[in-house]
C-alpha positions, -999 to +999 in steps of 0.1 A: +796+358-160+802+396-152+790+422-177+805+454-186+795+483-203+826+498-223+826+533-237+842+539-269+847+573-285+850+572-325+862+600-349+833+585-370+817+545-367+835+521-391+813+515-426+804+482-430+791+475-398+774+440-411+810+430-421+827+443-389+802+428-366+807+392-378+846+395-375+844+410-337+822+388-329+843+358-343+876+372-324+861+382-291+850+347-291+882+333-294+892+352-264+861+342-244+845+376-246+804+379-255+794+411-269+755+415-261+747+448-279+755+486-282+741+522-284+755+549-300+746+589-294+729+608-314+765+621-332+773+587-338+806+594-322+801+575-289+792+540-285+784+523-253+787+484-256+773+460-233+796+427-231+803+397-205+837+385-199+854+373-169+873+404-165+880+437-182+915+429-194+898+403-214+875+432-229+910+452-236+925+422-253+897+415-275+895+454-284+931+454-293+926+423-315+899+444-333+912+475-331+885+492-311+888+519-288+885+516-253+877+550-231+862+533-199+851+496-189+822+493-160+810+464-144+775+468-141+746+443-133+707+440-147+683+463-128+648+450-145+618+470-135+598+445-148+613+418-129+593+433-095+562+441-088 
């Protein structure tokens, strides 16, 4: 499965995160989309969120369906430093 990191800009993160995170998870799901984990800067006003889906219009439906913002999508792959050596 490809994975993606998608960059979202926030005016501030959501409260509740707990709450939030069980929901997106539940509806991204549905839609066949796997969201791994995120990092947000140190403003707490960017987030960059790792997922795998088959494509990036799969990553845009599921952020509509949650109402998440979506600046930029990226397929990337693993680079492992401890994977060689």
């Amino acid at each position: 499965m490809p994975r993606y990191i998608v960059e979202r800009t926030f005016s501030e993160l959501p409260i509740g995160l707990a709450v939030i995170t069980e929901s997106v998870a539940r509806r991204n799901a549905e839609l066949g989309v796997t969201w791994l984990h995120s990092f947000v800067n140190a403003e707490e006003r960017v987030a960059f969120c790792v997922y795998e889906a088959a494509t990036p219009d799969a990553i845009r439906a599921a952020a509509l369906a949650n109402d998440l913002p979506v600046d930029r999508i990226t397929e990337v792959r693993v680079v492992d430093p401890y994977r060689y050596g």
